[in-house]
C-alpha positions as a Markdown table, in Angstrom:
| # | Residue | x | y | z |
|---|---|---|---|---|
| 1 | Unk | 149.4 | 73.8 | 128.7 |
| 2 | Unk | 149.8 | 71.7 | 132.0 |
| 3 | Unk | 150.6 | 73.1 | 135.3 |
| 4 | Unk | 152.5 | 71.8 | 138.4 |
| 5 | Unk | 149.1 | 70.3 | 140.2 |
| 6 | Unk | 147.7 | 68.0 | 137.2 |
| 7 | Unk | 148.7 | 65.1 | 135.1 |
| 8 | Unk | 149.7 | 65.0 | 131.5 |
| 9 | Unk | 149.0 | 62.2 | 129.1 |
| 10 | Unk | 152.3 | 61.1 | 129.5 |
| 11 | Unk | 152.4 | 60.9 | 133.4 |
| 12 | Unk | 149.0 | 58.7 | 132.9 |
| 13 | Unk | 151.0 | 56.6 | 130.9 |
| 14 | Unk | 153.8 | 56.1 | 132.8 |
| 15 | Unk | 151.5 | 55.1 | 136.1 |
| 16 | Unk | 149.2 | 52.9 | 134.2 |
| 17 | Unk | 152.1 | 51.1 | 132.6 |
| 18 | Unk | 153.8 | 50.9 | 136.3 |
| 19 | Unk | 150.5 | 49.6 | 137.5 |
| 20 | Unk | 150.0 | 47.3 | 135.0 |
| 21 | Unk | 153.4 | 45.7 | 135.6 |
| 22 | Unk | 153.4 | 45.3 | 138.9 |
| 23 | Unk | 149.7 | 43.7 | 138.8 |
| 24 | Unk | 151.4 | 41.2 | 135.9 |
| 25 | Unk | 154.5 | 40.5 | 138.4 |
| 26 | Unk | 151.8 | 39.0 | 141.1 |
| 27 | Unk | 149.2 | 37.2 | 138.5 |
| 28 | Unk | 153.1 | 35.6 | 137.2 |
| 29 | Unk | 154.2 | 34.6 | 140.5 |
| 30 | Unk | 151.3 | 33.5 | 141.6 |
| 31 | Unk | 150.2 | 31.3 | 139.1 |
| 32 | Unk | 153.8 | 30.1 | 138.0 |
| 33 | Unk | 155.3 | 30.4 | 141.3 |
| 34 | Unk | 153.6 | 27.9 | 143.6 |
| 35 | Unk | 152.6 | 30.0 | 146.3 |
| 36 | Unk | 153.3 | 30.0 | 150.0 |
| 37 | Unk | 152.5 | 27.1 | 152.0 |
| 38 | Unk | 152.9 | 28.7 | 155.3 |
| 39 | Unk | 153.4 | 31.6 | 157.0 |
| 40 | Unk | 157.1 | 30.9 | 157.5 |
| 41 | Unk | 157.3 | 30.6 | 153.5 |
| 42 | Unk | 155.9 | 33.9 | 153.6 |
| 43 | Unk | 157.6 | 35.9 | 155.8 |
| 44 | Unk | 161.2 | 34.3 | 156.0 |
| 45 | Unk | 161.1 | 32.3 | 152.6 |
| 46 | Unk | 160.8 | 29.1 | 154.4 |
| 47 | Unk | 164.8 | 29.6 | 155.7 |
| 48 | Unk | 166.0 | 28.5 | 152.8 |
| 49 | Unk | 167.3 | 32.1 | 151.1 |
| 50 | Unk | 170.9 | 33.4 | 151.5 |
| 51 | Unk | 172.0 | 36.7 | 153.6 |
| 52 | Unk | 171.3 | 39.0 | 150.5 |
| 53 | Unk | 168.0 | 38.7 | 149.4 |
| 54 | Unk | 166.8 | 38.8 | 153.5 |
| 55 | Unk | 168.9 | 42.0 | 154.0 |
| 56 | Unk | 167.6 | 43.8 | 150.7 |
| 57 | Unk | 163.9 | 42.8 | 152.0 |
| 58 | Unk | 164.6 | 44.3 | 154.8 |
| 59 | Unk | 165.9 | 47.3 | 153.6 |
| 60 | Unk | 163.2 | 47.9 | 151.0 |
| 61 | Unk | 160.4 | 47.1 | 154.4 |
| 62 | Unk | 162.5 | 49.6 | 156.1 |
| 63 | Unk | 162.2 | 52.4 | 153.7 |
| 64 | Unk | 158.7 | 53.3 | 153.4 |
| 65 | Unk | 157.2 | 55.8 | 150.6 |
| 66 | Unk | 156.4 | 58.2 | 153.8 |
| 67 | Unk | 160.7 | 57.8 | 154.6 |
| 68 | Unk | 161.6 | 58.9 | 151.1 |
| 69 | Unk | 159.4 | 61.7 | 151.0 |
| 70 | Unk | 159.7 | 63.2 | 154.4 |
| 71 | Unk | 163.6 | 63.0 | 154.8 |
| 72 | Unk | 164.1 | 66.0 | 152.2 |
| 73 | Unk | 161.9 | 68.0 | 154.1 |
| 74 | Unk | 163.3 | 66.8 | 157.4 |
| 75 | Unk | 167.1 | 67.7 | 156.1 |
| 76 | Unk | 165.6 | 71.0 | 154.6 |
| 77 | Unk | 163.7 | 72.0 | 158.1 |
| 78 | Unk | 166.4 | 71.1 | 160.4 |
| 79 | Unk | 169.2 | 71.2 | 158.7 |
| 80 | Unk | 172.7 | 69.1 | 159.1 |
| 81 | Unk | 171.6 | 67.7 | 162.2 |
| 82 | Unk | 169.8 | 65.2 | 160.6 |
| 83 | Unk | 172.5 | 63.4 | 160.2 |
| 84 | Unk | 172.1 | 62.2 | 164.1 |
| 85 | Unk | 169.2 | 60.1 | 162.9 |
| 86 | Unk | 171.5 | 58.4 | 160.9 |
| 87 | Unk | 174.0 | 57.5 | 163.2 |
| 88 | Unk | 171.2 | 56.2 | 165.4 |
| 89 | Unk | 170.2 | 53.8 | 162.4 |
| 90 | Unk | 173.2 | 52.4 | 162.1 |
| 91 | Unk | 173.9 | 51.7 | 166.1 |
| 92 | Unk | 170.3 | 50.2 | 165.6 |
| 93 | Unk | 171.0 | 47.8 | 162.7 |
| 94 | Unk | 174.1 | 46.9 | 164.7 |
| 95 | Unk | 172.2 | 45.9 | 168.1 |
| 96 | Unk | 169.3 | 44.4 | 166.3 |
| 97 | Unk | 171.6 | 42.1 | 164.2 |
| 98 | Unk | 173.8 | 41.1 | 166.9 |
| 99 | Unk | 171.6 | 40.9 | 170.1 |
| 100 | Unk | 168.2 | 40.2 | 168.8 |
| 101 | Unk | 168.2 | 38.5 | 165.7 |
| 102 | Unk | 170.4 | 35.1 | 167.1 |
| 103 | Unk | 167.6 | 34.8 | 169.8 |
| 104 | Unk | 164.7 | 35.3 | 167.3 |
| 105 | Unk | 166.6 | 32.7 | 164.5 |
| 106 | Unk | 167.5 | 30.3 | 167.5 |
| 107 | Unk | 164.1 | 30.1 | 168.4 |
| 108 | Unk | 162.6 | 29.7 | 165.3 |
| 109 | Unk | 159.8 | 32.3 | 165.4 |
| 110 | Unk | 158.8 | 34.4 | 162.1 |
| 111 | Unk | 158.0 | 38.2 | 164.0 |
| 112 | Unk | 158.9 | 39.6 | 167.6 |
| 113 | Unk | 155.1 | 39.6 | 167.6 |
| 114 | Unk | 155.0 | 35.8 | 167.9 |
């Protein structure tokens, strides 16, 4: 009998096998893929990627495990309001793409930190 607060066999399964995956994903790709040269290979994928794969690297960056647990509570403590927050995201992913990222491209820098 398992309650709400432990693991089964089955959920140690599950999180080994993710875990193991994952770990085989990076031994792969970094024995197979080449590696990173440089920092710009790192953190922009030396220029040389499309649109698509930079926005969905983003977006995954964006939404951290502390985002997709909290917002359910958020929404559940304060209700429909919530939705404000999102209407500030998108007016921020609008700004950003439009006034910053030009600059930061134009000057060829990999992080506002730079």
């Amino acid at each position: 009998m398992s309650s709400v607060g432990s693991f089964s066999v089955w959920d140690y399964v599950v999180f080994t096998l993710m875990l193991v995956i994952s770990a085989g994903i990076g031994v792969y790709y970094a024995f197979a893929g080449g590696g990173q040269s440089s920092s710009a290979d790192f953190l922009v994928g030396g220029r040389s990627m499309t649109a698509v794969p930079v926005a969905l690297s983003l977006t995954a960056s964006f939404m951290s495990a502390i985002t997709v647990l909290g917002t359910p509570v958020e929404v559940y403590q304060y209700g429909a309001i919530f939705i404000l927050i999102c209407f500030s995201y998108v007016l921020m992913v609008a700004v950003s793409s439009e006034i910053f990222l030009p600059i930061f491209y134009r000057l060829g820098i990999t992080s506002t930190y730079e």
